[in-house]
PAZAPA-4460 file (N, C-alpha, C; in steps of 0.05 Angstrom, whole numbers, plus 32768, in hexadecimal, padded with zeros to 4 digits):
% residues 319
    n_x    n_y    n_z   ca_x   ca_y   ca_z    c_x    c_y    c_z   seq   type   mol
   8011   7FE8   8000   8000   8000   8000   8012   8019   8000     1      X     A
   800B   8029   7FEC   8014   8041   7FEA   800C   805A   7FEE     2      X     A
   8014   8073   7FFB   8005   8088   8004   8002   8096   7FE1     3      X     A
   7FE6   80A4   7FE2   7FE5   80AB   7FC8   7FF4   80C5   7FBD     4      X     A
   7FFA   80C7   7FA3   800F   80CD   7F9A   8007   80ED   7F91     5      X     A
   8002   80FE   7FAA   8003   8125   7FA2   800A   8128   7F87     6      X     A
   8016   811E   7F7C   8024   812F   7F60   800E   8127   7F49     7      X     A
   7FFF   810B   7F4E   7FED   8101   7F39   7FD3   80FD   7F3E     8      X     A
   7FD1   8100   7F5D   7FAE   8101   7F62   7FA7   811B   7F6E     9      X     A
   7F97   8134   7F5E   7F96   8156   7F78   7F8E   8147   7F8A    10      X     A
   7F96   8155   7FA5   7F90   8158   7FC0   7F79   815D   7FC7    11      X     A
   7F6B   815B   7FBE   7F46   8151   7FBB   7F35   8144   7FAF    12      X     A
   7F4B   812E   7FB1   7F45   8110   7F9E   7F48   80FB   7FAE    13      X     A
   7F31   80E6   7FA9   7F38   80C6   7FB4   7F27   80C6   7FD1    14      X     A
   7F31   80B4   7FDF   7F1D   80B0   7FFA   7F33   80BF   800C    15      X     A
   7F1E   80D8   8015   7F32   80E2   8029   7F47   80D2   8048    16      X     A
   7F5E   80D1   8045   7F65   80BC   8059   7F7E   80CF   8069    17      X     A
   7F83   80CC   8080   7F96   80DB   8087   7FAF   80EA   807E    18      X     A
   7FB3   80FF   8074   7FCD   8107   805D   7FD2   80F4   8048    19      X     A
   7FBB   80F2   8040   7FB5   80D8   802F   7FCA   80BC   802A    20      X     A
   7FCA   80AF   8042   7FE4   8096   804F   7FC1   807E   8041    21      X     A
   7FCB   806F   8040   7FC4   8052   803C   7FB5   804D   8048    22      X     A
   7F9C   8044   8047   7F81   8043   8059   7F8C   8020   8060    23      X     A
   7F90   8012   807F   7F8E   8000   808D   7F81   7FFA   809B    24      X     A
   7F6E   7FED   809A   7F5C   7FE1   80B0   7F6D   7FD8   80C9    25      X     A
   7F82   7FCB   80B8   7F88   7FAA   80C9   7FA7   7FAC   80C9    26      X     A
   7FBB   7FC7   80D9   7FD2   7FCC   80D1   7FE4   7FBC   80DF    27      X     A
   7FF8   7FB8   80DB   800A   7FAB   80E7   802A   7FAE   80E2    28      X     A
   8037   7FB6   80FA   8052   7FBE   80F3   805C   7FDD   80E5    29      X     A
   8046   7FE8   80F2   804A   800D   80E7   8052   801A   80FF    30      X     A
   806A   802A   80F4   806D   803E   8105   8054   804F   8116    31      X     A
   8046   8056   8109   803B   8066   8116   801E   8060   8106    32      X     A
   7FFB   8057   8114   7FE4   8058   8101   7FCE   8070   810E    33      X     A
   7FCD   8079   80FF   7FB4   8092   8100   7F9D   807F   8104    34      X     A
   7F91   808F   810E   7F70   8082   810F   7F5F   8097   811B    35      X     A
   7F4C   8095   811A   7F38   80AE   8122   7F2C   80A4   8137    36      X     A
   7F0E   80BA   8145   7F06   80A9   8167   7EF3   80BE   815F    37      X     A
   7EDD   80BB   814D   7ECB   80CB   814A   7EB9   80CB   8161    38      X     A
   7EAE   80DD   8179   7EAC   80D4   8190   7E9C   80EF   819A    39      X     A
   7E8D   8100   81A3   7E8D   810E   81B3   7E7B   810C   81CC    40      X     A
   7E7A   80F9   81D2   7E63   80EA   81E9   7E6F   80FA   8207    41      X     A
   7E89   810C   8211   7E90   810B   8224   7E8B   8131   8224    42      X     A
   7E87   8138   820D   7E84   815D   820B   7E73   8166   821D    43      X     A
   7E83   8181   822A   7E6A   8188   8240   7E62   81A8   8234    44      X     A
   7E69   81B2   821B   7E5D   81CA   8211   7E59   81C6   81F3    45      X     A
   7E61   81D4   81DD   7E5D   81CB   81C1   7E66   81AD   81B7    46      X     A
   7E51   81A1   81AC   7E55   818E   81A6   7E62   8186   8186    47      X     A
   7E66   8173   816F   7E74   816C   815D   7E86   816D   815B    48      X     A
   7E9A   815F   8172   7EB8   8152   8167   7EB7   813B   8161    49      X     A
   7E9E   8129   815D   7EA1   8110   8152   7E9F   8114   8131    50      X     A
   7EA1   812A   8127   7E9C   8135   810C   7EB6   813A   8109    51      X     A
   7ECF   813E   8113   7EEA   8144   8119   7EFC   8135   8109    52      X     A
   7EFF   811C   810C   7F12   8109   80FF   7F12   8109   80D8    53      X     A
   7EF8   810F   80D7   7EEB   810E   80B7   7EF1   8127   80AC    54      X     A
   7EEA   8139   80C3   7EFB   815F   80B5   7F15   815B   80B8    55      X     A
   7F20   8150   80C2   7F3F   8153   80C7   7F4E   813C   80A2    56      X     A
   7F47   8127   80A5   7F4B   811B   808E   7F44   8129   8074    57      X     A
   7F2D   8139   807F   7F26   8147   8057   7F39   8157   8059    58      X     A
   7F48   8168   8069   7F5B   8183   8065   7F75   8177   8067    59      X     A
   7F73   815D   8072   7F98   8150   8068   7F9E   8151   804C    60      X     A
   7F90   8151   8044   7F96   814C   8028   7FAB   816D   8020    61      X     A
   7FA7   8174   802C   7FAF   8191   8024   7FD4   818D   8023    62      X     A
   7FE1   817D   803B   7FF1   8175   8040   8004   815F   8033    63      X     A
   801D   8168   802B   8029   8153   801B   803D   8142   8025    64      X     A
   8042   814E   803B   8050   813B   804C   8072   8139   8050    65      X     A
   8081   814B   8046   8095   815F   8040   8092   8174   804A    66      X     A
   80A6   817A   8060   80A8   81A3   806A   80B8   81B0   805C    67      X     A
   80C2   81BF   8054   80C8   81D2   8049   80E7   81D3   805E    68      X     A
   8102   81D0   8052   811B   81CC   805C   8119   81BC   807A    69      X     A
   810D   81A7   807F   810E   8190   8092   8117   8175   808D    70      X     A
   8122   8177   807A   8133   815E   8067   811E   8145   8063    71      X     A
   8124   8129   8068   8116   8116   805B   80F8   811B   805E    72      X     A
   80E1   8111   8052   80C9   8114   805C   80C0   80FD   806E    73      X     A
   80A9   8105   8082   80A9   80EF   8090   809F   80E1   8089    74      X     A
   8098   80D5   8074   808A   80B2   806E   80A6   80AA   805B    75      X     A
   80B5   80B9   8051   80D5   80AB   8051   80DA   809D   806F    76      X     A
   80DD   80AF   8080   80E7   809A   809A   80D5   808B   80A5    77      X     A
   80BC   8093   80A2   80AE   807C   80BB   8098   8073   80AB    78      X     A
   8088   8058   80B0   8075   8054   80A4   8055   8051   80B3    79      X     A
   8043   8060   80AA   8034   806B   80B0   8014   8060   809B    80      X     A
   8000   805F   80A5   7FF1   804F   809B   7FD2   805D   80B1    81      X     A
   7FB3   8061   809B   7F9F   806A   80A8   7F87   804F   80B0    82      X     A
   7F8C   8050   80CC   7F76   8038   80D3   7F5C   803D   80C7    83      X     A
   7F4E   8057   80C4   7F39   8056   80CC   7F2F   8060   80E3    84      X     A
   7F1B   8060   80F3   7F01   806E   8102   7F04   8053   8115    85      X     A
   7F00   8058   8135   7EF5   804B   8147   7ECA   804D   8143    86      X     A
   7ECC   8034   8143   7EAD   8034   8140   7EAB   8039   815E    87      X     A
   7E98   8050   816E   7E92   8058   8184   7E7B   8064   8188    88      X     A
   7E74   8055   819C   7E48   805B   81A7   7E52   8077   81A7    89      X     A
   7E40   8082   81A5   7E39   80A4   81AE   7E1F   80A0   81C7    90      X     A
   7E19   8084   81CB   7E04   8081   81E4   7E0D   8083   81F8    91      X     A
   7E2A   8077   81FB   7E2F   806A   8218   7E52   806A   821B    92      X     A
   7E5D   808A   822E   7E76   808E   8238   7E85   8074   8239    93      X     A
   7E76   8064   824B   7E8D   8053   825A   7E90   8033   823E    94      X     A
   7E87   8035   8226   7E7F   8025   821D   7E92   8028   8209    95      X     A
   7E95   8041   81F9   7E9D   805A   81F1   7EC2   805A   81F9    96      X     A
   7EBD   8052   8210   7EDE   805A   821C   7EF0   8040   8217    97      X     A
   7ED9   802C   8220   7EE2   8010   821A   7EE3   8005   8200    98      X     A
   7EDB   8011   81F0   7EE2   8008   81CE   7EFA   8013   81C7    99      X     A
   7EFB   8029   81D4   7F13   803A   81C2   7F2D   802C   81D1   100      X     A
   7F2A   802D   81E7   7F3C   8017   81F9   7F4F   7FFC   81E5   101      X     A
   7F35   7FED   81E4   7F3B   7FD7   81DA   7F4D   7FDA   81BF   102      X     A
   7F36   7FF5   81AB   7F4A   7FF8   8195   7F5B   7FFC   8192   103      X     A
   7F67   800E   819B   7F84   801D   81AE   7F96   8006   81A8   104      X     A
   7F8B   7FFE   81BD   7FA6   7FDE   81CC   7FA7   7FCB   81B7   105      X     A
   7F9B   7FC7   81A5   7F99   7FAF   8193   7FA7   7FC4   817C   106      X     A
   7FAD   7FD7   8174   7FB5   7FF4   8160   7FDB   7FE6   8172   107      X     A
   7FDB   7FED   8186   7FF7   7FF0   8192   8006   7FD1   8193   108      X     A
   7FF4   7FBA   8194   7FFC   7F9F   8198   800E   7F9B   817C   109      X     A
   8001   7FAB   8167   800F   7F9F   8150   801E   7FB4   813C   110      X     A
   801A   7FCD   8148   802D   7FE7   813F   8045   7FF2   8153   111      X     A
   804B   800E   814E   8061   8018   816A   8050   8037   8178   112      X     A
   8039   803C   8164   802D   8055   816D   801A   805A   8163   113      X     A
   800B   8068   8167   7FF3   8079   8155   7FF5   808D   815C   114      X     A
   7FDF   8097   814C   7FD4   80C0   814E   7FB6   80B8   8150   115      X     A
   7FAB   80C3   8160   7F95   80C8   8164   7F7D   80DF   815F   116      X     A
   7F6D   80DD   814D   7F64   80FE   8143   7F49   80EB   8150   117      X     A
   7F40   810E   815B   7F24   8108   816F   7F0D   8121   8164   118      X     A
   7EF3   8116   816A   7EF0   8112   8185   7EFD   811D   819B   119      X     A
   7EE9   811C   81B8   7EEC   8131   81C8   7F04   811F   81DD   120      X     A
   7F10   8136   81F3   7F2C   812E   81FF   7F2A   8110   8212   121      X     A
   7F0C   8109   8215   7F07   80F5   8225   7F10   80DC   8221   122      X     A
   7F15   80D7   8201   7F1F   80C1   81FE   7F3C   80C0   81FE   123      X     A
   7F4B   80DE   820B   7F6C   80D7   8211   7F77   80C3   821D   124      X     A
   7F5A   80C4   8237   7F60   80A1   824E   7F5E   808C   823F   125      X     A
   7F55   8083   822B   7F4E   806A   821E   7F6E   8067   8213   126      X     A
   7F6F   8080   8201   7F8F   8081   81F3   7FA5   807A   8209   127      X     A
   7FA5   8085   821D   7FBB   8087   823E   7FBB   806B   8243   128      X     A
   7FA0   805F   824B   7FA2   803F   8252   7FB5   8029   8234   129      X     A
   7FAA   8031   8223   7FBB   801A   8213   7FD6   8022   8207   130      X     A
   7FDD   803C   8213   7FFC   8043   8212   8002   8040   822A   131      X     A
   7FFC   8039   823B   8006   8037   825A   800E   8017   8256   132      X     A
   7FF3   800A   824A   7FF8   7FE4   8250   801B   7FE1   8240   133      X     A
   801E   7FEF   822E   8037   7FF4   8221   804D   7FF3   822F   134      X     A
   804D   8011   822E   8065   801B   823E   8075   8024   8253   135      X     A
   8055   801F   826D   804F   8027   828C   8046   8047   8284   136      X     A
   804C   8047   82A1   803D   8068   82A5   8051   807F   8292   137      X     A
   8042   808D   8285   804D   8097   8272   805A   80B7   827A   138      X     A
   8065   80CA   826C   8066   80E4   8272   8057   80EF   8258   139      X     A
   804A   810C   825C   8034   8112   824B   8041   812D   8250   140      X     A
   8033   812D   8235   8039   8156   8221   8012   8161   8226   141      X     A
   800B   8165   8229   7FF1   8169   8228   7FEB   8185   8222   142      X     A
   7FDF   8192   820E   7FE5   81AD   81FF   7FC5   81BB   81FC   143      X     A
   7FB6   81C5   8210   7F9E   81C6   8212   7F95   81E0   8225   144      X     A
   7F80   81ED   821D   7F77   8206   822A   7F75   81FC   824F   145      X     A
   7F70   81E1   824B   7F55   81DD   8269   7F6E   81C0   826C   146      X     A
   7F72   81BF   828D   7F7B   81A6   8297   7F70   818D   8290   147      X     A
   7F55   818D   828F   7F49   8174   8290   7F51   8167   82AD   148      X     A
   7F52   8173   82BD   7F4F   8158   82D3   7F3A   815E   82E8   149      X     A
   7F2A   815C   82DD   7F0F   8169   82ED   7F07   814F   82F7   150      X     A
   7EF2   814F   8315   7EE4   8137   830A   7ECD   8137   82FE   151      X     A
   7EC3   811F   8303   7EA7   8117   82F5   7E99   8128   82FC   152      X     A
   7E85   8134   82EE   7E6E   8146   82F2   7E60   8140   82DF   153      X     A
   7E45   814C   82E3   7E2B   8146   82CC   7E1D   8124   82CD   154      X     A
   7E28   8116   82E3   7E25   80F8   82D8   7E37   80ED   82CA   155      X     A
   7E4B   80FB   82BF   7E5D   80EF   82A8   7E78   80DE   82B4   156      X     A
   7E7D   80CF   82B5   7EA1   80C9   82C3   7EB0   80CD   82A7   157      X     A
   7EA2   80CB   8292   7EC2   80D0   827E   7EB9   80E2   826F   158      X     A
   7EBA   80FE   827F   7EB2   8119   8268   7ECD   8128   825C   159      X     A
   7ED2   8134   824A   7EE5   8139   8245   7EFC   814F   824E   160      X     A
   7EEB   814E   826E   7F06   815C   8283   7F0D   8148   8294   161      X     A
   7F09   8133   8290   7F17   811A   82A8   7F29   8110   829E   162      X     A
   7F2F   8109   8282   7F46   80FD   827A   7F63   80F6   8294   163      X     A
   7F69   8112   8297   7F7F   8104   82A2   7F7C   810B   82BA   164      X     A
   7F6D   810F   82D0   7F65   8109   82E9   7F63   80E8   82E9   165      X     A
   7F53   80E4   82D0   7F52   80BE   82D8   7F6A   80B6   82DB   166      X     A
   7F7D   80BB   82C1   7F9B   80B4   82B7   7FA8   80B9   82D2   167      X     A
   7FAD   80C8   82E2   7FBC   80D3   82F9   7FB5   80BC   830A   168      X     A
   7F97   80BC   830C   7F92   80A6   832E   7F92   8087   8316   169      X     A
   7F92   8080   8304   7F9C   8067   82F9   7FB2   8063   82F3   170      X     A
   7FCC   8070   82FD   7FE4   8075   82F1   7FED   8065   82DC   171      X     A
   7FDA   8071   82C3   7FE2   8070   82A6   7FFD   808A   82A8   172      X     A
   7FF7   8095   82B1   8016   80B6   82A4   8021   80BB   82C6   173      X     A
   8035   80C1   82BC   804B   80CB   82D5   8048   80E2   82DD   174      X     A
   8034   80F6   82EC   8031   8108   82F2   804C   8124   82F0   175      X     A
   805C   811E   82FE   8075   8121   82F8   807F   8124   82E9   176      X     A
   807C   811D   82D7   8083   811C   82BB   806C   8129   82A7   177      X     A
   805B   813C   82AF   8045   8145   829F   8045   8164   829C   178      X     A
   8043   816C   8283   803E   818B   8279   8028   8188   8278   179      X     A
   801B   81A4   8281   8002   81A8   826B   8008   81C9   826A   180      X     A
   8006   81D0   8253   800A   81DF   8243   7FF4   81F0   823A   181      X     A
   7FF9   8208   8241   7FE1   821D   822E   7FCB   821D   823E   182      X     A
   7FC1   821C   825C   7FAF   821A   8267   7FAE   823A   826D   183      X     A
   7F8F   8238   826E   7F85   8252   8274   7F62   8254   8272   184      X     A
   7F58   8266   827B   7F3F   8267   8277   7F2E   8270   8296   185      X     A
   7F11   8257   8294   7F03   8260   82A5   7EFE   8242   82B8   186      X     A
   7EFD   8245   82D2   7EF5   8231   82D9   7EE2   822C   82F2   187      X     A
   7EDE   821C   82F3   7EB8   821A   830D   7ECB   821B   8327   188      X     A
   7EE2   821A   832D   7EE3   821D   8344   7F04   822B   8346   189      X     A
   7F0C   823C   835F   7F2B   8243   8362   7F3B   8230   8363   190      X     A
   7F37   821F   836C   7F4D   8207   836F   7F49   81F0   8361   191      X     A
   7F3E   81FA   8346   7F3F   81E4   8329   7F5A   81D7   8321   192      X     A
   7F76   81EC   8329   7F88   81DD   8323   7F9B   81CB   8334   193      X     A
   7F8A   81D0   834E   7F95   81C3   8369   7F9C   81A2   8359   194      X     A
   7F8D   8198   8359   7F93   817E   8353   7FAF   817D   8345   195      X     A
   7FA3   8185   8328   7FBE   817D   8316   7FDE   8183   832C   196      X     A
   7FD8   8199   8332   7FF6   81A5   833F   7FFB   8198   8355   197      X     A
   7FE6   8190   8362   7FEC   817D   837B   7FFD   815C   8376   198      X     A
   7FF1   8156   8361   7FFD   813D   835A   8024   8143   8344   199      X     A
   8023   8155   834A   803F   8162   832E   803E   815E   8319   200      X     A
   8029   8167   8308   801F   8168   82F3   8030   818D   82F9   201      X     A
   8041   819A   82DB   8046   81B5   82D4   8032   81BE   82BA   202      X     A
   8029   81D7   82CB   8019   81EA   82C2   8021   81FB   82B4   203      X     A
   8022   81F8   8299   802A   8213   828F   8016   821F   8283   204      X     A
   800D   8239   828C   7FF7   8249   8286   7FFA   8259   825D   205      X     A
   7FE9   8259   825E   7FED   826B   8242   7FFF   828A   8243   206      X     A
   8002   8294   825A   8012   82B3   8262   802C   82A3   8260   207      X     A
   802E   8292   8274   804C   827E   8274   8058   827C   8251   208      X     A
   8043   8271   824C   8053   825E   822E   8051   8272   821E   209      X     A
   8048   8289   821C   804F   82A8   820D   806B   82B7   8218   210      X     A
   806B   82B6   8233   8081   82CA   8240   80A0   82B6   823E   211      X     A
   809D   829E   823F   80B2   8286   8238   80BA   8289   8223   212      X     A
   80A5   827B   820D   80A8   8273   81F1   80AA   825B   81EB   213      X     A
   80AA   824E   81D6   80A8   823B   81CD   80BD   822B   81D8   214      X     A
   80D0   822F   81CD   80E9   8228   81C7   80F9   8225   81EB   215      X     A
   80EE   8238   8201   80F1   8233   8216   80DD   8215   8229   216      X     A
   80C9   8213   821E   80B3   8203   822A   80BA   81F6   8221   217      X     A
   80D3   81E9   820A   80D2   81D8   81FB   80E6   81CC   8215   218      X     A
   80FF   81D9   820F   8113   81CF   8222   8105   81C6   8243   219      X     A
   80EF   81CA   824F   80E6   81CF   826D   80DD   81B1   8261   220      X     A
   80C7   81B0   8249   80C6   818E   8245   80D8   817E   8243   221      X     A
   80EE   8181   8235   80FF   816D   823A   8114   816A   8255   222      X     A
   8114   817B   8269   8123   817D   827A   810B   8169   828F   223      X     A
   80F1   816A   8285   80E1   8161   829F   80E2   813C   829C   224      X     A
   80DB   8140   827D   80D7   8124   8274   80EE   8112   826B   225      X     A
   8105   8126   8262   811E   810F   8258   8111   80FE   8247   226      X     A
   8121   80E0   824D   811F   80D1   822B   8101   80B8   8235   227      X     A
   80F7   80C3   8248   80DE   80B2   8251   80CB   80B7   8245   228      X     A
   80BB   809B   823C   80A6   80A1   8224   8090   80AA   8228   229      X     A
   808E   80BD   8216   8075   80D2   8219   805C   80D2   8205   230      X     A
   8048   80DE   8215   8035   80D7   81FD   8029   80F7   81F8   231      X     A
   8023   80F7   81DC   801C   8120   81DD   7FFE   8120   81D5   232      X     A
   7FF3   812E   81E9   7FCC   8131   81E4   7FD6   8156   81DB   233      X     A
   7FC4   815B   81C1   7FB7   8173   81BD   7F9B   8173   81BC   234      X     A
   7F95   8182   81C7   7F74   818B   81C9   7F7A   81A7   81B5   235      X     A
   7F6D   81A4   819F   7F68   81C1   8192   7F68   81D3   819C   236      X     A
   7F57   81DB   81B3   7F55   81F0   81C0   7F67   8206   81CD   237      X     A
   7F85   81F4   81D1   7F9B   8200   81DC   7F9B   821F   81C7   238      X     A
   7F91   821A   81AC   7F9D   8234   819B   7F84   8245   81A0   239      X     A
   7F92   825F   819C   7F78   826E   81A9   7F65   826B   818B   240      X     A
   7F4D   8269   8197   7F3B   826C   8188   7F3A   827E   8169   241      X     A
   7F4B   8294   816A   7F4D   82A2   8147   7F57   8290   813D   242      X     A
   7F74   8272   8143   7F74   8267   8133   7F6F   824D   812E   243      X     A
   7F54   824A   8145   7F47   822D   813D   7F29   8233   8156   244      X     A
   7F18   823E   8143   7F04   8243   814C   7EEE   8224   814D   245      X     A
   7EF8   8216   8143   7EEC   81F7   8142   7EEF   81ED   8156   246      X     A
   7EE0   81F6   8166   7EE5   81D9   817A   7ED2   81DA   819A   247      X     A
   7EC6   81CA   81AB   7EB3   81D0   81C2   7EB9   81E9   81D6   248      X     A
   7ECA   81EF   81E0   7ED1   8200   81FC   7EE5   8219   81FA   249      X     A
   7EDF   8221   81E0   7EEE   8231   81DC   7F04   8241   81F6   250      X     A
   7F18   824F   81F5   7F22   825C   8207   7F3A   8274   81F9   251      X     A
   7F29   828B   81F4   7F36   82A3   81E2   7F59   82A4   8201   252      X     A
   7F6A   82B6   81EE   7F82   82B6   8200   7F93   82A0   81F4   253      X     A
   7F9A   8290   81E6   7FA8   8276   81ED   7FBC   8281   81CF   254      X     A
   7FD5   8273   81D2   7FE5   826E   81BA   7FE0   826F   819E   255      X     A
   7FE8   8276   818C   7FE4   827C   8174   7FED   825A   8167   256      X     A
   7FE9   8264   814F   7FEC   823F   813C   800C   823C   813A   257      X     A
   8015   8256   8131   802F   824F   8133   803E   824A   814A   258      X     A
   8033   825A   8158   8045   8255   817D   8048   8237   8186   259      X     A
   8025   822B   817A   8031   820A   8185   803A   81F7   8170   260      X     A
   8036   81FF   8156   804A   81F1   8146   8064   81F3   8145   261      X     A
   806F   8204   814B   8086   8211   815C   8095   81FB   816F   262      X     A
   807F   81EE   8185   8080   81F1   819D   807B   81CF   819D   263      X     A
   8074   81BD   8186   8071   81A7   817F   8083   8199   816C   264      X     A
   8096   81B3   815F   80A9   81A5   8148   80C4   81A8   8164   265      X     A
   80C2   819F   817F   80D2   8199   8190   80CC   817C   8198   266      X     A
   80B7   8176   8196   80AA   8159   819A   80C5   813E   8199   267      X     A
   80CF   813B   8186   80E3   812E   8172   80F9   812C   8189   268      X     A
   8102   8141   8196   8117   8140   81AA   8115   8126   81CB   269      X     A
   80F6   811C   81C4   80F5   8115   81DC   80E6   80F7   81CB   270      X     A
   80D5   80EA   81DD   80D4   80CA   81D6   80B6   80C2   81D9   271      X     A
   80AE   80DA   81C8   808E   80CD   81BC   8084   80B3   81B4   272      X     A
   8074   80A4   81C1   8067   808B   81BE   804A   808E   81BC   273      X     A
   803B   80A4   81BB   801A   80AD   81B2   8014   80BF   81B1   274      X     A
   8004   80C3   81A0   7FF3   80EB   8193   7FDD   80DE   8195   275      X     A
   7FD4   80F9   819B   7FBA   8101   818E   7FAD   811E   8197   276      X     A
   7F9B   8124   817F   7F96   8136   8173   7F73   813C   817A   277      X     A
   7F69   814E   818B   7F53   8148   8195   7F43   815F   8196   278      X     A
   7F2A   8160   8192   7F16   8179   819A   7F15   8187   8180   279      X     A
   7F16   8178   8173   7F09   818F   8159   7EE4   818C   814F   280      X     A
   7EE0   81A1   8155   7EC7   819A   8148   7EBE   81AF   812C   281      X     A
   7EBA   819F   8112   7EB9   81B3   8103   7E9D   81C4   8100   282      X     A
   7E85   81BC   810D   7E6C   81CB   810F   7E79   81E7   811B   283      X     A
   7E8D   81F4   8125   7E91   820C   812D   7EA5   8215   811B   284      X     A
   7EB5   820C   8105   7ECA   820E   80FB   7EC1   820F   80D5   285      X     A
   7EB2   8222   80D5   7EA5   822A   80B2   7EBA   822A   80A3   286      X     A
   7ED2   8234   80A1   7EDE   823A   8097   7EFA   822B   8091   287      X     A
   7EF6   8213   809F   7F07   8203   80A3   7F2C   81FD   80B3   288      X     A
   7F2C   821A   80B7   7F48   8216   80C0   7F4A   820B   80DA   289      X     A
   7F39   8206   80F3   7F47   81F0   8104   7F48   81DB   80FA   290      X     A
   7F3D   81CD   80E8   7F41   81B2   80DE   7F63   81B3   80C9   291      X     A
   7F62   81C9   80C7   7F77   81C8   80B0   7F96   81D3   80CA   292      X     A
   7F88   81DC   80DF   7FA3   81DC   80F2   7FAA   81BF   80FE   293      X     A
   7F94   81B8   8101   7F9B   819A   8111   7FA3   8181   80FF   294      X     A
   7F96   8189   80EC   7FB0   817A   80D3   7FCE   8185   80D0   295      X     A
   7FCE   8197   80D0   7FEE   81A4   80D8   7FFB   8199   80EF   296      X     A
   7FE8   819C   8106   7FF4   818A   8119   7FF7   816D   8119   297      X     A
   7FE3   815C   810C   7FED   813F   8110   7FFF   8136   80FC   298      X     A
   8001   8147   80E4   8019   8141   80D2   8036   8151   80E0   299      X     A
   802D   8163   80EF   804D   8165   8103   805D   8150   8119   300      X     A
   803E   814B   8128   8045   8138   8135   804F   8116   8128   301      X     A
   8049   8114   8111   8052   80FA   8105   806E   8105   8103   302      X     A
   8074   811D   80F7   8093   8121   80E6   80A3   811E   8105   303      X     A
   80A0   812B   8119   80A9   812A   8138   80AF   8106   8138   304      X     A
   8099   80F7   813A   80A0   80DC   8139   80BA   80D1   812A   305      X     A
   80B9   80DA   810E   80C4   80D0   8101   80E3   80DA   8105   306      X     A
   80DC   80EF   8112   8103   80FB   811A   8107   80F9   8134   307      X     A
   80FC   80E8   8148   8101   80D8   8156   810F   80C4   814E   308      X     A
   80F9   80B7   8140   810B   8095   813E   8128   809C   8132   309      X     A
   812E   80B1   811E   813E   80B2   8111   8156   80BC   8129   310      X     A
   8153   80CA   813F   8168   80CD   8151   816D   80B9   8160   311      X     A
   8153   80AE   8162   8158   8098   817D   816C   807B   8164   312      X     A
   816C   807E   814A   817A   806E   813D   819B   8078   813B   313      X     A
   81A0   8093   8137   81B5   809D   813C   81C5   8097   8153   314      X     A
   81B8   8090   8170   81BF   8094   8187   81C4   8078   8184   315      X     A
   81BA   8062   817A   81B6   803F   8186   81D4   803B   816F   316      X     A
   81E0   804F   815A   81F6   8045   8148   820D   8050   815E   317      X     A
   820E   806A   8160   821E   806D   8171   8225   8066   818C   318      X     A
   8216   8050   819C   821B   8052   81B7   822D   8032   81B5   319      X     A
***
């Protein structure tokens, strides 16, 4: 299977499939498989990020898969292949969590990674558990307006601010070992971020990661996390809203597109083992450019992969 060939099919041709890579059901032995988690069963304000995975694939196409003076392209180094869609109830959270679960772990039994395009942040825990059965408790990049570690409210246990409150008390991720990045906004109570900080989870606020910079937040991640394998959740939302108005919970204030593409082509330096790409919903997004940012981002985050392996191969000749 071959990714299709930009130069002989326009980029709005064929069955839309992730940066148009090889549609796999049934992959095996890929660096890295995309798959989607069309999902929004856990949203507690605007709804349609299960509409997400399908906007994100039509605007890959836009993408050729080559940066502009970053030398090889990444499906030269790594091989990369599109599962497909998690079939997932929109009836039933816990049902919902447990499919994507299963898919997850059965995706990782027979590959080294995936990317995950969502759907809302709830199914990060599903992603956390079958990278944890992996590789133990992981260290996490988490790049998002809102902590998510709220608890359960509404009746819901897996709404899409619990993610990693669960992850924390199931030690799927190493607290210790956790950014979250770009937080800011509004929240139901003063001591919303007690938790995270209580357990050593680092807070870096959106004023922080402006008055730092990229390129500084970059080095604070790798000084926290070193060569321990990490897994990177974006929630759309981290960018302020002018440049990705697509998505449930908006939070004006936050990072520009380039600040975190910036702030993600550092990824590579450290020892990524899962993405994903979450909270887009295109019912708020007419015009398409959050879908066409978060394709920017999961084709960054693959090239990041791919110049991983390529150092961590440098490092295994020389030692």
């Amino acid at each position: 299977m071959e990714r299709v060939d930009t130069t002989v099919s326009p980029r709005y041709a064929q069955i839309p499939t992730f940066m148009r890579l090889p549609h796999d059901p049934a992959p095996r032995g890929r660096d890295v498989v995309v798959v989607g988690a069309p999902y929004d069963g856990g949203t507690s304000y605007r709804p349609g990020a299960r509409f997400g995975p399908r906007a994100i694939r039509n605007e890959s196409g836009l993408i050729h898969g080559m940066g502009i003076d970053r030398g090889p392209g990444t499906f030269d180094r790594i091989s990369c292949v599109d599962a497909g869609d998690i079939d997932l109830t929109p009836f039933n959270m816990h049902i919902a969590m447990e499919t994507a679960g299963r898919r997850l772990g059965e995706l990782l039994d027979d590959n080294d990674a995936f990317l995950m395009l969502g759907g809302d942040h709830s199914l990060t825990l599903a992603a956390l558990r079958a990278v944890a059965r992996r590789h133990g408790p992981v260290a996490v990049l988490h790049l998002d307006a809102h902590s998510d570690t709220n608890p359960a409210f509404y009746g819901g246990e897996y709404h899409h601010g619990t993610p990693f409150r669960h992850a924390i008390e199931e030690k799927l991720v190493d607290p210790q070992r956790m950014l979250q990045i770009g937080i800011r906004g509004h929240n139901p109570r003063p001591d919303s971020l007690d938790y995270a900080r209580g357990h050593g989870v680092r807070i870096v606020t959106s004023d922080e990661f402006t008055e730092t910079g990229a390129a500084g937040i970059a080095r604070m991640a790798k000084e926290s996390i070193g060569d321990s394998p990490v897994y990177v959740s974006v929630d759309i939302d981290v960018v302020d809203p002018a440049f990705a108005p697509g998505t449930g919970t908006p939070a004006p204030g936050g990072p520009s597109s380039r600040e975190i593409l910036s702030f993600l082509r550092h990824v590579g330096d450290l020892r990524p083992v899962g993405f994903d790409v979450m909270e887009v919903s295109p019912l708020y997004d007419p015009a398409g450019i959050t879908s066409i940012l978060a394709t920017e981002i999961g084709a960054e985050l693959l090239h990041q992969y791919a110049r991983a392996t390529a150092r961590k191969a440098r490092e295994g000749e020389s030692a």
